[in-house]
ZAMARGU-4260 file (C-alpha; in steps of 0.2 Angstrom, whole numbers, plus 5000, padded with zeros to 4 digits):
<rodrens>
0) 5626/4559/4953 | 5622/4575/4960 | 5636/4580/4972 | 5647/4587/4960 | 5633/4603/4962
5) 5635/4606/4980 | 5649/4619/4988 | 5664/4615/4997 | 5656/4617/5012 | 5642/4606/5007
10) 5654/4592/5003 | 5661/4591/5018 | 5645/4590/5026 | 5636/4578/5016 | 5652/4566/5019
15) 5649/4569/5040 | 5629/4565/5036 | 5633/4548/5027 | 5645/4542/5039 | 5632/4545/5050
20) 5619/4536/5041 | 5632/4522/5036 | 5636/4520/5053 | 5620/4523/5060 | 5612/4505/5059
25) 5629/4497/5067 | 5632/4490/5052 | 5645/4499/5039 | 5643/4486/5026 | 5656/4484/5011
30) 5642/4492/4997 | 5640/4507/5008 | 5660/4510/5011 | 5663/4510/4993 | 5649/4522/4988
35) 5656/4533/5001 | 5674/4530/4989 | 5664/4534/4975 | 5656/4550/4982 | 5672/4555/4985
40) 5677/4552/4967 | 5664/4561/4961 | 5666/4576/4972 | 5685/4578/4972 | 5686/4579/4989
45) 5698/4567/5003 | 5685/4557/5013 | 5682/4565/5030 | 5686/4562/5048 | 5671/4557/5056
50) 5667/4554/5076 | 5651/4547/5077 | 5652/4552/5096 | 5653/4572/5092 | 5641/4573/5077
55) 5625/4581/5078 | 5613/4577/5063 | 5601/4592/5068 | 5615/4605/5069 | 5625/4598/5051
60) 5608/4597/5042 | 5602/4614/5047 | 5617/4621/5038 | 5614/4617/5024 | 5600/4632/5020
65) 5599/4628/4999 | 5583/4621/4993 | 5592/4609/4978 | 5607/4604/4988 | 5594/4597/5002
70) 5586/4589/4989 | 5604/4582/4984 | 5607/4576/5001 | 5591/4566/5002 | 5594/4560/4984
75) 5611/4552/4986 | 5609/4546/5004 | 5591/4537/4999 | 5605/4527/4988 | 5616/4527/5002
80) 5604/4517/5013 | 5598/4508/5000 | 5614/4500/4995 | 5612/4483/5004 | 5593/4483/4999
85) 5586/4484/5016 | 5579/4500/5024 | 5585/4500/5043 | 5573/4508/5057 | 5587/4516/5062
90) 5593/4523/5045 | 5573/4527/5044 | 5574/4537/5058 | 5587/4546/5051 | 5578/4549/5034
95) 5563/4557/5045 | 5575/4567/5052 | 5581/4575/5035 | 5565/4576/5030 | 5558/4585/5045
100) 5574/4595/5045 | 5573/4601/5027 | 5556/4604/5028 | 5552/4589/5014 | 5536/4582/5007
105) 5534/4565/5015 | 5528/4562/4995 | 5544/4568/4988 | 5554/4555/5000 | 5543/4542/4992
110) 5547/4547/4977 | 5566/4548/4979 | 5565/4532/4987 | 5560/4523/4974 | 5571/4532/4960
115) 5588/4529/4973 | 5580/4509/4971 | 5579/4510/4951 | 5594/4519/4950 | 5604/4506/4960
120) 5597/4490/4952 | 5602/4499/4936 | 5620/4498/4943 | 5618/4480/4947 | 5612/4474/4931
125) 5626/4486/4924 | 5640/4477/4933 | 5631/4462/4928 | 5635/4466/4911 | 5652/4469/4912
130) 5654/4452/4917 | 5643/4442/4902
</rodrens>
């Protein structure tokens, strides 16, 4: 929704980051593939090559120094995770992570959370829609 706002070099990033978290739970499911698709849609950018072996969260969230396009990241991947509606501990630990990196209000991840939740079930009933 957001990620049309960030640079190029943000973009490339914030693919790298859901990748990560996608992959983090060792489960890429279907829903979190194609909202990956579609953040490439909405981005115009190619999807990147991503090598969970040579990634480092800290380093690739550190980079990213703008206060709105943190807020972005956190924003789009709470719907990232949220996708198959269960919250991981693993994709937990990597939304700490953000958090601490960015230098977030745990109050604000609480609210982002349950905006990505409302924001998604929108999309459900939406596609339920279609269907009727």
């Amino acid at each position: 929704m957001f990620l049309n706002r960030l640079n190029d070099k943000e973009k490339v990033s914030f693919l790298k980051v859901a990748h990560y978290v996608a992959l983090s739970d060792n489960d890429f499911s279907e829903s979190q593939e194609s909202i990956i698709e579609k953040y490439c849609m909405e981005m115009q950018v190619s999807d990147v090559d991503f090598d969970m072996n040579k990634f480092d969260i800290k380093r690739e969230l550190s980079e990213v120094t703008d206060p709105v396009s943190r807020k972005i990241f956190l924003l789009e991947v709470m719907a990232l995770v949220y996708s198959d509606s269960y919250l991981h501990p693993d994709e937990k630990k990597v939304l700490d992570e953000m958090i601490m990196v960015f230098d977030l209000k745990d109050a604000l991840a609480v609210v982002y959370s349950e905006w990505a939740k409302s924001i998604l079930a929108l999309y459900v009933q939406g596609q339920a829609l279609l269907e009727l």
